[in-house]
Structure formats: C-alpha cells, structure tokens
C-alpha positions as CSV (number, residue, x, y, z in Angstrom):
1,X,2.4,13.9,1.0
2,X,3.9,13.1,4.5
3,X,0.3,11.0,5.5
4,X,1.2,8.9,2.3
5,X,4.5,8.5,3.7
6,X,3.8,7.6,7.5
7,X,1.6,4.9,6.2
8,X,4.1,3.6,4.0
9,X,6.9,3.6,6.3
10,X,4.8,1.5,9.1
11,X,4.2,-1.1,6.4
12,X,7.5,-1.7,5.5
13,X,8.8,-1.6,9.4
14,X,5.8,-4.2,10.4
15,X,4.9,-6.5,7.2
16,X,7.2,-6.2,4.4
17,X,10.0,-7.3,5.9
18,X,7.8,-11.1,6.2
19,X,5.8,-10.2,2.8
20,X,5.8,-12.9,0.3
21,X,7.4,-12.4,-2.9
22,X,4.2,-12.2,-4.4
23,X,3.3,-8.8,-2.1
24,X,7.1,-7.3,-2.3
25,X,6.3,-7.5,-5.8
26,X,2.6,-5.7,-5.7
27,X,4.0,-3.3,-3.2
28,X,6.0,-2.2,-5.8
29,X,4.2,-2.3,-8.8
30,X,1.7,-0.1,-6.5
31,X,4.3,2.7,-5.8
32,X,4.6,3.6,-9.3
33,X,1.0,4.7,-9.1
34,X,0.9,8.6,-9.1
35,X,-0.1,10.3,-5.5
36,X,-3.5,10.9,-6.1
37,X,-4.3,7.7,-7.3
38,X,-2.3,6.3,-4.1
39,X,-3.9,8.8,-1.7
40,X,-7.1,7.6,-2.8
41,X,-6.8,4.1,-2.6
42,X,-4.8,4.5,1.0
43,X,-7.5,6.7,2.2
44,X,-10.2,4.1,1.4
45,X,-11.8,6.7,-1.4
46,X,-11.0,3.9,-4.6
47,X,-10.2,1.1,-5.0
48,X,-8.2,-0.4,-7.5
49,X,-9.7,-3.2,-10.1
50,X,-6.1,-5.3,-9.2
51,X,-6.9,-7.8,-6.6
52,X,-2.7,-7.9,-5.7
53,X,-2.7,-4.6,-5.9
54,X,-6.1,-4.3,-3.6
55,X,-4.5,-6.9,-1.1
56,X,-1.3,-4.2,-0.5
57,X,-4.0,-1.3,-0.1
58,X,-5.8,-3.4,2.6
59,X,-2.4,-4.5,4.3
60,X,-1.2,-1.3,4.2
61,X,-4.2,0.1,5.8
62,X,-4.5,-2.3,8.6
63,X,-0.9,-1.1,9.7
64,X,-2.3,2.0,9.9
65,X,-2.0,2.5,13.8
C-alpha cells in the first residue's frame, strides 16, 4: 500500500537514523506484521497490546507530515 510506504519512508529519513537500539529493533519486529494489521495500527484504527511496538506506531505517526 503506497500510504503504508510514504509513512514509512519519512520515519526512517527523520528518526531512525537517531533511534535507539531499543526502537531500530521494535521497528523491525513491527514490519513483520502483515499490511492490514500495519495499516490499522498506522491509521490510528488499533492499537497493538506491545508497548515497544505502540511507541514505533506513535513515532511513526508523528512523522507523518
């Protein structure tokens, strides 16, 4: 999905680069999540029970613009 993708790409331009290990390593555990599941929680319509995982999502979507 190319709105999963933009939002992806801006996240690893503007935070990952200065992510802690920690985050690198939830970022990744959250891209094996299937594209429904990410869609949902990148569009703000789940959220997952992970707190690491949950701290991506919400960094992720603040980099939205």
């Amino acid at each position: 999905m190319r709105e999963l993708d933009e939002l992806l790409q801006r996240y690893l331009e503007r935070r990952y680069p200065q992510a802690t290990a920690r985050e690198q390593r939830a970022f990744e555990r959250l891209l094996q999540r299937q594209d429904p599941q990410l869609q949902a929680y990148l569009l703000g319509e789940a959220q997952t029970q992970d707190a690491e995982l949950q701290d991506v999502v919400d960094a992720i979507r603040e980099h939205r613009a």
